[in-house]
C-alpha positions in Angstrom: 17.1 101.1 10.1 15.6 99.1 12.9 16.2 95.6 13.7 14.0 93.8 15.9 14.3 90.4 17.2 11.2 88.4 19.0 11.7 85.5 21.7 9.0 84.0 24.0 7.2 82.1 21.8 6.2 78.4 22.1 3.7 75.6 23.2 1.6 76.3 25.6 -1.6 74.6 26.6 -5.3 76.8 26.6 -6.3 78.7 29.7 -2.2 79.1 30.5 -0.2 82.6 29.9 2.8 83.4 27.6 4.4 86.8 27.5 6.7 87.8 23.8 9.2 89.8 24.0 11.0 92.1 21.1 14.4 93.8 21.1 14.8 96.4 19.0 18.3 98.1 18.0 19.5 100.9 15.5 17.6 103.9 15.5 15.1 103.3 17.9 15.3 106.9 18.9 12.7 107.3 15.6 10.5 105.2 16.6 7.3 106.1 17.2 4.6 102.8 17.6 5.6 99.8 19.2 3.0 96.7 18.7 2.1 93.1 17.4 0.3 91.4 14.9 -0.5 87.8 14.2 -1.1 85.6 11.1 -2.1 82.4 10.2 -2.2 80.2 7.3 -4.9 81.4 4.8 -5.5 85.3 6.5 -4.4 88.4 6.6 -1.8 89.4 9.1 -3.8 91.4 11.4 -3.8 94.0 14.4 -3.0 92.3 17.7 -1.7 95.6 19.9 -0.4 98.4 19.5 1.2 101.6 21.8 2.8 105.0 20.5 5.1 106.8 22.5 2.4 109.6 23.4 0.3 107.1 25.4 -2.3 105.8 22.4 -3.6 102.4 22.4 -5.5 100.4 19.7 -6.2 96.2 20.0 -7.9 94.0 18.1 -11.5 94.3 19.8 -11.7 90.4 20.6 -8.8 90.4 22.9 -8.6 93.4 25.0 -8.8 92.1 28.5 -6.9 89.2 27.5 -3.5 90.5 25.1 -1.7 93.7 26.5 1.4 95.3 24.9 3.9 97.3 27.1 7.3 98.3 26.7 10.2 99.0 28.3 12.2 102.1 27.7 15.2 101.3 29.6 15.8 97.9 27.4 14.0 99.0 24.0 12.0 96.2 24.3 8.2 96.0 24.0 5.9 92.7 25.1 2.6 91.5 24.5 1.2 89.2 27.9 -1.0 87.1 26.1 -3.4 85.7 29.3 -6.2 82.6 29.1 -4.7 82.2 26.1 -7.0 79.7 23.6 -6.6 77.4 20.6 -7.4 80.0 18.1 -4.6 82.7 19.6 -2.2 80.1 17.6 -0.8 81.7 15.1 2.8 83.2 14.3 3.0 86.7 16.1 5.6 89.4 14.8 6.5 92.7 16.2 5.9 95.7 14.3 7.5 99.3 14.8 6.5 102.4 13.1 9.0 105.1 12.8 8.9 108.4 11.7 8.8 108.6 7.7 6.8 106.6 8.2 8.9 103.4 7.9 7.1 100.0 8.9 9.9 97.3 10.5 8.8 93.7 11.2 10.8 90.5 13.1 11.0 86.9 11.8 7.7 86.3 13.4 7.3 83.8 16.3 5.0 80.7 16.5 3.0 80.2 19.3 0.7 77.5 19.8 -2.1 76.8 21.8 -3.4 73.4 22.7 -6.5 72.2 23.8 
């Protein structure tokens, strides 16, 4: 089992930054992706970012340049920076791991909201 928790969410106003960040504990050792989606009322939870362990990226065409997901090893912890960040990047974001099995984990789920 994994448990992750997400932090780093909020209000901020369009054009500004926001970095997430998700701690994940229990046996991390199995994990294999690290990433983020996003949902809003009425859609589909969908891609936002994802990394695997052997240096594979995949995004959500609309926002590479803008989102990136990183992590760091030392604290089990992986982020999306979310820069120029616009009204429609509101939504709430959860983390997602993949570990091997496969077994999908997912946080709470953070709101973030953009203003105008």
């Amino acid at each position: 089992q994994v448990q992750l928790v997400e932090s780093g969410g909020g209000l901020v106003q369009a054009g500004e930054s926001l970095r997430l960040s998700c701690a994940a504990s229990g046996r991390v050792f199995d994990i294999y992706a690290w990433g983020w989606y996003r949902q809003v009322p009425g859609k589909e939870r969908e891609l936002v970012g994802q990394i695997t362990v052997d240096g594979r990226s995949n995004y959500l065409d609309s926002l590479k340049g803008r989102f990136a997901v990183s992590r760091d090893n030392t604290k089990d912890t992986v982020y999306l920076q979310m820069n120029s960040l616009k009204p429609e990047d509101t939504a709430v974001y959860y983390c997602n791991v993949v570990s091997y099995g496969p077994h999908n984990y997912w946080g709470p789920g953070i709101q973030v909201t953009v203003s105008s």
